[in-house]
Steps between C-alpha positions, in 0.01 A plus 500: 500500500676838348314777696253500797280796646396547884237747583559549851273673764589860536295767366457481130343692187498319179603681203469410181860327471512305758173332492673441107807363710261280740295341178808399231698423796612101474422437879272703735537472870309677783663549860155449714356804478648576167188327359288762609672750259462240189176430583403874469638431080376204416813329475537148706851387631623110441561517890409717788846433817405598836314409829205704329452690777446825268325288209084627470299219557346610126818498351594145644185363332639653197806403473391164600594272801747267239730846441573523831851412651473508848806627691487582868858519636455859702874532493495603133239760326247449247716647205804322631319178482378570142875549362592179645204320356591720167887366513503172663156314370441730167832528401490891412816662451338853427307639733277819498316608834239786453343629820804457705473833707312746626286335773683443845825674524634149647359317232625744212843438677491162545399422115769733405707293720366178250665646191832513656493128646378323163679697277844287514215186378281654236482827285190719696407849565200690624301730294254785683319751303760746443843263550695207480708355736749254419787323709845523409816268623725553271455710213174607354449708143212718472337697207405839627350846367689801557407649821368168634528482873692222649543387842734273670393334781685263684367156678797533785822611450588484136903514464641695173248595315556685132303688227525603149251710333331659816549896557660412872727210426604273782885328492521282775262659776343299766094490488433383829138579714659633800747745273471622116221383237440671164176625451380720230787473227427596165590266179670702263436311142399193371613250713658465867723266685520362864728314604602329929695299634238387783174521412245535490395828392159611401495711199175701520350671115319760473242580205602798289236436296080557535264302712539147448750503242746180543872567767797316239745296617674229576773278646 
């Protein structure tokens, strides 16, 4: 299986691309309470991952009792359980995650958190309305607009970390969460580079573009 979708549970508003993403989309997945967002579209997910605490009793009709993939280890959240199911029983190695923040401040960090964790296993990133946020451990390229905003955020301490094609290059600095991150840098053509020696690093894009126009890029 090339690419897999998660809908998780944070607040969401579809737009017209990504409920195009969610239907052409090889595999669908739902974390819980992600189903209530698909349901409100039309669109059903192969599987719905959680202890369904958060699933609708409607929408769990819906979806139907056979979709449902029962996972109730407390030690791990909805979402988290989803990528394993994605990975480990599906076989995915791409994985998109819309509605990934935004709720619960702990929750928005602790999915953020995800990205970082899987992303030595399997190619994923997380797209919101208006960005895309994608792990880096090594070296990521990116294709950019002028002016795009760019931050740099790093999961931990993030050793010798470089740039090429931002306005405020970094050679070597230290991200770390108790010292420096990079937040609002500015892409200055076409493309960009990131590079660190211990990852990972979360590369956050900005839209340049209108309302619901598609964030490029890619590692």
């Amino acid at each position: 299986m090339a690419a897999t979708v998660i809908v998780a549970d944070a607040p969401w508003r579809w737009s017209t691309r990504f409920v195009a993403l969610v239907r052409r989309t090889p595999l669908l997945l739902a974390a819980d309470g992600g189903a209530n967002h698909l349901a409100r579209i039309g669109v059903r997910p192969a599987a719905v991952i959680g202890d369904f605490d958060s699933l609708l009793p409607a929408v769990r009709r819906w979806v139907g009792e056979e979709r449902l993939v029962l996972r109730p280890d407390q030690s791990k959240t909805d979402l988290g359980k989803a990528i394993s199911y994605a990975v480990d029983e599906r076989g995915a190695d791409r994985v998109t995650i819309l509605a990934a923040t935004g709720g619960r401040l702990d929750h928005t960090v602790e999915n953020l958190s995800l990205l970082g964790r899987w992303a030595a296993r399997v190619t994923i990133e997380a797209l919101e309305e208006h960005v895309r946020i994608v792990p880096v451990c090594n070296a990521g390229r990116f294709p950019s607009e002028t002016g795009q905003v760019v931050s740099l955020f790093p999961l931990g301490r993030c050793n010798n970390v470089r740039t090429r094609g931002l306005r405020w290059e970094l050679t070597g600095t230290v991200l770390d969460l108790k010292g420096q991150t990079s937040i609002s840098n500015l892409a200055e053509g076409s493309e960009f580079e990131v590079a660190v020696d211990e990852g990972p690093l979360l590369v956050f894009l900005h839209e340049t573009a209108g309302e619901g126009a598609p964030v490029r890029g890619t590692v």
